[in-house]
Structure formats: C-alpha cells, structure tokens
C-alpha positions as CSV (number, residue, x, y, z in Angstrom):
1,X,84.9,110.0,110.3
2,X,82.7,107.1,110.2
3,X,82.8,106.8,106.2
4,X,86.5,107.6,106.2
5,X,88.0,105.8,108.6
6,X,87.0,102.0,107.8
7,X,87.6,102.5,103.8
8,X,90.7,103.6,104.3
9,X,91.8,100.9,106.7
10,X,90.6,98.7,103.9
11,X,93.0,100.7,101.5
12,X,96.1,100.3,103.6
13,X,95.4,97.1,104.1
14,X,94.8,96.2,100.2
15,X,98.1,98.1,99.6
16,X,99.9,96.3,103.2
17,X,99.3,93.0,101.0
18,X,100.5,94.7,97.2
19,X,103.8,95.0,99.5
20,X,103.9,91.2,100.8
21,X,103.6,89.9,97.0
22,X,106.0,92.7,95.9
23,X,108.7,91.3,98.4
24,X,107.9,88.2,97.7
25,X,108.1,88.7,93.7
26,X,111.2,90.6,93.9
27,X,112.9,88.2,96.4
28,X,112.9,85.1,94.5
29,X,116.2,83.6,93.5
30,X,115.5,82.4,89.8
31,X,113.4,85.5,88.9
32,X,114.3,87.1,85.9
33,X,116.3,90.8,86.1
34,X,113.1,92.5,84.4
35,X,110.8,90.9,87.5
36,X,112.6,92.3,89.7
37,X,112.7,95.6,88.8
38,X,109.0,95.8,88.5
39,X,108.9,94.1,92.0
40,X,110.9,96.5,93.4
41,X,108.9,99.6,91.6
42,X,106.1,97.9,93.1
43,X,107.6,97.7,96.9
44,X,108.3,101.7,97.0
45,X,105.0,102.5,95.1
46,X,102.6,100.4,97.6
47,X,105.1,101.7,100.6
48,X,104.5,105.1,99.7
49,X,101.0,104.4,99.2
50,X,100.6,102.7,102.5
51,X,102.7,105.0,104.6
52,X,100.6,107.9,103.0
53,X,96.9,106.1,103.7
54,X,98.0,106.2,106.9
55,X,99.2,109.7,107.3
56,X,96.1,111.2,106.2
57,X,93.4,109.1,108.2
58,X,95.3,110.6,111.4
59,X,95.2,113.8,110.1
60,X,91.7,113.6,109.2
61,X,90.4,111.7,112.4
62,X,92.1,114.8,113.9
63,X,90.0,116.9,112.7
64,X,86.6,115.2,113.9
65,X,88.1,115.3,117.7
66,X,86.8,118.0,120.0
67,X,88.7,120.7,121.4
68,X,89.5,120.5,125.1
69,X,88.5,124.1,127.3
C-alpha cells in the first residue's frame, strides 16, 4: 500500500486535470463542431478513468487494513 497508494493519487490527479482542459476545450463558444466532440469523448473517458482510479485504491487500501477481533 505504500507503492500503490501515492502513484495512483498521482494518476487521478493527472486524469482530475485531462477533465479541466476537456471542459474547458469543449466549452468554448467559437470552437469548431469536430473540437467538441473530441472534448466531450475526452470528458467521459478521463471521468471514467478518474472515478475508476479511485474505486480501486479504496478497494485495494482495503485489503492492507487489519481485521478487528
């Protein structure tokens, strides 16, 4: 858990700012249609991404706690 835990908080946090510029990207008013269809690609794939990094360091910090008697 020592390993795991910081590299993925880097991860999320790599894919936490892939989601800002996404937005961003796909928000603008003069973008063209073709921008904004990769932006918005880009919003659910570093969403899922992100939601997912998180999901599994829980689970696997989980797995390092101790059972209680």
């Amino acid at each position: 858990p020592a390993l795991h835990t910081p590299l993925m908080a880097v991860t999320n946090a790599i894919s936490a700012i892939a989601v800002v510029g996404a937005i961003l990207i796909t928000g603008a008013k003069d973008a063209p249609f073709w921008s904004k269809v990769l932006g918005f690609i880009a919003v659910v794939a570093s969403t899922i991404n992100l939601v997912s990094g998180y999901l599994i360091t829980d689970r696997m910090l989980k797995m390092f706690k101790k059972r209680g008697a």
